[in-house]
PAPATOR-755960 format. One record per residue (C-alpha): x, y negated, z negated; residue in three letters. Coordinates in pm, whole numbers, m for minus. Layout:
N
X;Y;Z;Ala
...
***
This chain:
328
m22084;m8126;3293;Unk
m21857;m8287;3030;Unk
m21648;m8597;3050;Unk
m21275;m8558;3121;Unk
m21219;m8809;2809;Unk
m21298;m8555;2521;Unk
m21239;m8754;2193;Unk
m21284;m8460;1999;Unk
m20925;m8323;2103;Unk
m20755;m8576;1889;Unk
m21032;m8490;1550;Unk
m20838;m8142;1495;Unk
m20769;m8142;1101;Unk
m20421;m8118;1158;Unk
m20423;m8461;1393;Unk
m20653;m8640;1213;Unk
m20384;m8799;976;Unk
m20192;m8899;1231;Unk
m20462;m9149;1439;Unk
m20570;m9260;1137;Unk
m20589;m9610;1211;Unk
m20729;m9767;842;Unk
m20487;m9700;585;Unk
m20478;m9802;215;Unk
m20204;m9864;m1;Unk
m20194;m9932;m361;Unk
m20006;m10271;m340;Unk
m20360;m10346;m132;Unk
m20501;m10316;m507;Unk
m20589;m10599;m751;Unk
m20755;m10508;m1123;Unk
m20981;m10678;m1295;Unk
m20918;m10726;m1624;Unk
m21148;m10891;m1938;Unk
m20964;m11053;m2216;Unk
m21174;m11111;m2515;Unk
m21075;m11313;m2798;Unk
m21321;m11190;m3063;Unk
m21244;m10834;m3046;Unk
m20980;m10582;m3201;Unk
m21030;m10279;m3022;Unk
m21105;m10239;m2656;Unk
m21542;m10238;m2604;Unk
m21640;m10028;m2330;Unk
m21856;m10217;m2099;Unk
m22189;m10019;m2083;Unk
m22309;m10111;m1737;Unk
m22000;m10100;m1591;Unk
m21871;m9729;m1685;Unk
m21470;m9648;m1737;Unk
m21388;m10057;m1793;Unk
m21335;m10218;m2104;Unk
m21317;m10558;m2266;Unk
m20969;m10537;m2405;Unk
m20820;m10789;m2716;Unk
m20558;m11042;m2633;Unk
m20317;m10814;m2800;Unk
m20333;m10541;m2582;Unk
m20231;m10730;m2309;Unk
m19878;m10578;m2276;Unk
m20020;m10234;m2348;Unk
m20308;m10242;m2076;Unk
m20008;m10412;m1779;Unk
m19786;m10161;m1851;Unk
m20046;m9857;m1845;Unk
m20117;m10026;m1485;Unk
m19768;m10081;m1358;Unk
m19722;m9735;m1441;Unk
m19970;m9626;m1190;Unk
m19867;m9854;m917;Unk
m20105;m10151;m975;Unk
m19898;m10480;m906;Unk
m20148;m10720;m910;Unk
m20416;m10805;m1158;Unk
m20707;m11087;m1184;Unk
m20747;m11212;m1567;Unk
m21112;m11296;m1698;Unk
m21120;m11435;m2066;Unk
m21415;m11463;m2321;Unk
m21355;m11717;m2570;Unk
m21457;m11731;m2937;Unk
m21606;m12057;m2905;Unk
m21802;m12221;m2670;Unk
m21925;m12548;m2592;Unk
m22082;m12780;m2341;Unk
m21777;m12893;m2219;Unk
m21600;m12536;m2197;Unk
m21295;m12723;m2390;Unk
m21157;m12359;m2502;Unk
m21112;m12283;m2127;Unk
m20738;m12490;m2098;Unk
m20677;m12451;m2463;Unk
m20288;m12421;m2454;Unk
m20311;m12105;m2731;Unk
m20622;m11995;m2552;Unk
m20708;m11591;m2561;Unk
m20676;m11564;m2160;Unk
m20329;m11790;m2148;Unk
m20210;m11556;m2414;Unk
m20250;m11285;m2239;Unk
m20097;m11417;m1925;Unk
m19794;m11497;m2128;Unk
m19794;m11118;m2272;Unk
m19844;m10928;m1959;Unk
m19575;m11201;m1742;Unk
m19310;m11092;m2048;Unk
m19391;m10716;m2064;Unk
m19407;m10673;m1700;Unk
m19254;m10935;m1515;Unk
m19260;m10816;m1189;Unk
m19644;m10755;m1249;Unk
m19837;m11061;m982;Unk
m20076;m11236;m1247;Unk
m20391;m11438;m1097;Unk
m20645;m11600;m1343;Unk
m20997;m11695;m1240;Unk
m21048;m12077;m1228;Unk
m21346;m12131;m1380;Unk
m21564;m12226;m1729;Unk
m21880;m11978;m1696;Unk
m21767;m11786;m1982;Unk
m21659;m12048;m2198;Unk
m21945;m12321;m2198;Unk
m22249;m12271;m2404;Unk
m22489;m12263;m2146;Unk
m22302;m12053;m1880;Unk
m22293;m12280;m1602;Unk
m21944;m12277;m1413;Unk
m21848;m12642;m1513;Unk
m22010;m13008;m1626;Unk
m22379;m12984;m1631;Unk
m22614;m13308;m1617;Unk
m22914;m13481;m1471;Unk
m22865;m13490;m1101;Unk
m22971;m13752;m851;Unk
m23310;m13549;m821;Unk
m23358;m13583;m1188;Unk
m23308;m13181;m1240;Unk
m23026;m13073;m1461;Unk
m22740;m12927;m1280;Unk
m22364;m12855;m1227;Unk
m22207;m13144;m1142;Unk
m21961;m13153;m894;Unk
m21677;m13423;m945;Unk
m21674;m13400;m1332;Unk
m21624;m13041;m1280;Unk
m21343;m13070;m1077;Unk
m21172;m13213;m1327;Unk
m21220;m12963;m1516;Unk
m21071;m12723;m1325;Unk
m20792;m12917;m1309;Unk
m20721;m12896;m1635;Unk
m20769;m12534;m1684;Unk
m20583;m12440;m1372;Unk
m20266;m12608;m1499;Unk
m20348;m12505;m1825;Unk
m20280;m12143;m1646;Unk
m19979;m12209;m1416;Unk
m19820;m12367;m1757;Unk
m19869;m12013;m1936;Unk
m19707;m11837;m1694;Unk
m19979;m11729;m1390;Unk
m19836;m11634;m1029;Unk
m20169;m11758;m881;Unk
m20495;m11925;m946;Unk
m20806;m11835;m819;Unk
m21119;m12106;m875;Unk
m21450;m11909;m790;Unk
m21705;m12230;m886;Unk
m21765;m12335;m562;Unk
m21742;m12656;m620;Unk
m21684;m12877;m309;Unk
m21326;m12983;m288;Unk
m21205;m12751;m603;Unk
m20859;m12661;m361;Unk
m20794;m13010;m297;Unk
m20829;m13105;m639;Unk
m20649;m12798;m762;Unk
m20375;m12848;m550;Unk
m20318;m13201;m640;Unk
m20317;m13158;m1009;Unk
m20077;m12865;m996;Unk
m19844;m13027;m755;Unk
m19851;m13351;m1024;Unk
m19763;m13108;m1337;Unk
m19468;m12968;m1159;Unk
m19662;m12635;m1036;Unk
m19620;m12698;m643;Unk
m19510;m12358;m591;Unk
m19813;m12193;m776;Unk
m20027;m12013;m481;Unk
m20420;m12050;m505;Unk
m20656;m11794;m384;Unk
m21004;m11978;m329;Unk
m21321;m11768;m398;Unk
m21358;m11951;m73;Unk
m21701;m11793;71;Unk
m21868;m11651;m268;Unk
m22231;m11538;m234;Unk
m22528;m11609;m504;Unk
m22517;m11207;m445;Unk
m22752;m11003;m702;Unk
m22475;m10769;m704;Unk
m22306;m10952;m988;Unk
m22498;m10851;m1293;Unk
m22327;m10569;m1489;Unk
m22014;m10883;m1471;Unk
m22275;m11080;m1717;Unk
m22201;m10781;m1962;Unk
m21857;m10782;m1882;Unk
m21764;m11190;m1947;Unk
m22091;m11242;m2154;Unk
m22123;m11553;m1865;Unk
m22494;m11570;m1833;Unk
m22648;m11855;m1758;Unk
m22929;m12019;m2036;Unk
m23115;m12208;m1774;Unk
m23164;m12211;m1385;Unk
m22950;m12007;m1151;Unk
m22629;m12093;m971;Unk
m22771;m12137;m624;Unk
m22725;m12444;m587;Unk
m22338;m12399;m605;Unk
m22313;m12048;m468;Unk
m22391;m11949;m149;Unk
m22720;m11829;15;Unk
m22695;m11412;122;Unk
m22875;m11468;465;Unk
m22600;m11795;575;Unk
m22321;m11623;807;Unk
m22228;m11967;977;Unk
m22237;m12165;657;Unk
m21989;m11849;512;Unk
m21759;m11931;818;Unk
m21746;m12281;764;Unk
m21718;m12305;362;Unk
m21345;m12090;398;Unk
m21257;m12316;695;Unk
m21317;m12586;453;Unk
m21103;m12468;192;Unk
m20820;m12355;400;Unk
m20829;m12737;520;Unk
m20789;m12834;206;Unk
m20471;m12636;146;Unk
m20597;m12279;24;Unk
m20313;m12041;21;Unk
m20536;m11741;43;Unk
m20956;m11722;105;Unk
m21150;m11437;m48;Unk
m21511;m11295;41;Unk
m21751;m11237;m293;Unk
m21893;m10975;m306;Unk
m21738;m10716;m25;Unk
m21889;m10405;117;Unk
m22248;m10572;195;Unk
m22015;m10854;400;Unk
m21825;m10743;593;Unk
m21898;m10931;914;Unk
m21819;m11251;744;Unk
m21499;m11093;647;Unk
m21395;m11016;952;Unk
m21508;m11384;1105;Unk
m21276;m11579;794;Unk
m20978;m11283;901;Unk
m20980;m11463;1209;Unk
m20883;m11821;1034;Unk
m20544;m11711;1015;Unk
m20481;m11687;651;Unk
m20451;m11413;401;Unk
m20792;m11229;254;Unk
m20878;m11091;m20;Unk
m21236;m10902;m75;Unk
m21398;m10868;m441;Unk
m21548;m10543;m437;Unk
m21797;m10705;m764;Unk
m21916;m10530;m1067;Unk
m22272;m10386;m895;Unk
m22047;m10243;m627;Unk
m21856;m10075;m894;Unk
m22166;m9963;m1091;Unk
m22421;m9863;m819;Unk
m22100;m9583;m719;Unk
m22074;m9470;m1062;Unk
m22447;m9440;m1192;Unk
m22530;m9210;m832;Unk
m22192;m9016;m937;Unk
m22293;m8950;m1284;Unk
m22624;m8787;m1128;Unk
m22462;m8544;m874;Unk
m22576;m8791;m637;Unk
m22253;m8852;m436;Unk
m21881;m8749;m490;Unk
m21712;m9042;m664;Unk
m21371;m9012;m522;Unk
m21507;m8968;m140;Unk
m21743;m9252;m195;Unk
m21500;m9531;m366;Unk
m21237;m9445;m83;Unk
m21461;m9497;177;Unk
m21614;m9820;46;Unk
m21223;m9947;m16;Unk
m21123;m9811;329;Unk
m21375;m9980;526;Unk
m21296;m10330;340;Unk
m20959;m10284;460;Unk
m21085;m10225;817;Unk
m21292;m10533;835;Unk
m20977;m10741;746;Unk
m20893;m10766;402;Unk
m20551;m10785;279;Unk
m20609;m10776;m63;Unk
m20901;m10585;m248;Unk
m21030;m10681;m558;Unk
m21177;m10396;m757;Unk
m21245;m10223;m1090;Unk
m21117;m9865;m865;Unk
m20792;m9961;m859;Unk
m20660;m9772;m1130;Unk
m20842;m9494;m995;Unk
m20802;m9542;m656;Unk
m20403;m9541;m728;Unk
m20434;m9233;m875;Unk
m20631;m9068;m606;Unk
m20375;m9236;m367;Unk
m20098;m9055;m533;Unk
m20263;m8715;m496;Unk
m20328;m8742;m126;Unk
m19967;m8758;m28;Unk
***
């Protein structure tokens, strides 16, 4: 009548810990972090509920808060008080965002610093890089001139201090180029993690709050990829770990995990950016009684984990460390 394999033996609440087989661990935990050079106070970002945009003087304050509970990693975004076509305040050498890499590196050394490659917050019309008329006669990004662009800004980083870049334009050939310019300036030894398969996901829009990076004109889909491509996913992070990538990511997370688990199976390190909707569609069905917060952000975390990440990207971790900490 019933199988002689009863799986249920093993589910007793006192076992359950021990067959656990998905298991989180704050080091597994990068924050987010918004640097904003017009501001003296930290703004609470309204869509995105419990973050802030902080000023480039509480950059020590905000790392050590963090270290404090457990977070050793952290991904700097910075909003500039100009901007321009050209995004020139992106690599300025006093810029907001390199300040604050240099704060948080001298305050909390041990703290692993990555900075987002990339000029959507600091050019005028919110594009991630060079924008002109195209071979089709449409205006566009443009590829090559926005490589070097990144160059610049990437070094620009690595000079202020920054453990690891991270370009997330999706331009074709940003590692390569990346890699080349910070081997020339004396920055071989700087890692980069490549936004490597990074969706044109609908997911990202409380961010727009976050890094005022909206765009003036057009979308990015021509850059960023298409939700419904799983091969084309696959083959844009083989691309980029061809081209030297020290570690691939998948933008945004939860809603893709298969192609997670496809680019684990490249052989390099992984990180998952659980993005700003993720964050925000938790919290506004938490505030309503909806769903319990804590389960429901553990879960989502867990099961990015499970499909193969090594590193998770999300606006829980503080959070999540804390709720960590209470479980043991």
């Amino acid at each position: 009548m019933f199988p002689e394999r009863r799986l249920r033996r093993l589910r007793k609440r006192n076992l359950q810990p021990l067959f656990r087989e998905t298991r989180i661990d704050v080091s597994d935990l990068v924050m987010p972090l918004f640097f904003d050079e017009t501001i003296e106070q930290p703004v609470a970002i309204t869509s995105m509920p419990g973050q802030y945009r902080y000023p480039v003087g509480d950059a020590k304050t905000v790392a050590k808060r963090l270290k404090n509970a457990g977070i050793s990693a952290v991904l700097l975004f910075g909003v500039p008080a100009e901007k321009d076509a050209a995004a020139h305040s992106a690599y300025a050498e006093n810029g907001g965002l390199q300040q604050a890499v240099a704060a948080i590196k001298k305050a909390c050394p041990e703290m692993v610093v990555i900075t987002d490659v990339c000029a959507c917050e600091y050019t005028d019309h919110g594009h991630c890089g060079i924008i002109g008329e195209t071979s089709s006669g449409e205006i566009d990004l443009l590829n090559d001139p926005s490589l070097a662009l990144m160059q610049k800004i990437a070094v620009s980083h690595a000079r202020a201090g920054a453990d690891m870049v991270a370009p997330s334009c999706m331009l074709d050939g940003q590692v390569s180029a990346i890699r080349a310019a910070l081997d020339a300036s004396g920055y071989a030894e700087v890692p980069i993690m490549s936004y490597s398969t990074k969706f044109a996901s609908a997911f990202y829009g409380p961010f727009r709050e976050a890094a005022h990076s909206g765009y003036s004109f057009g979308d990015r889909t021509t850059y960023q990829m298409d939700p419904a491509n799983g091969r084309e996913a696959l083959l844009e992070s083989e691309m980029d770990a061809d081209e030297g990538a020290d570690i691939l990511m998948v933008k945004p997370a939860a809603l893709y995990l298969d192609v997670l688990a496809k680019i684990r199976e490249i052989g390099l390190p992984v990180a998952a950016y659980q993005v700003s909707g993720e964050y925000s569609q938790i919290k506004a069905a938490a505030e309503r009684g909806w769903i319990d917060e804590r389960r429901c952000a553990l879960e989502s975390l867990t099961c990015i984990k499970r499909a193969g990440a090594d590193l998770i990207i999300t606006y829980y971790a503080e959070d999540a460390a804390r709720w960590l900490h209470e479980e043991q």
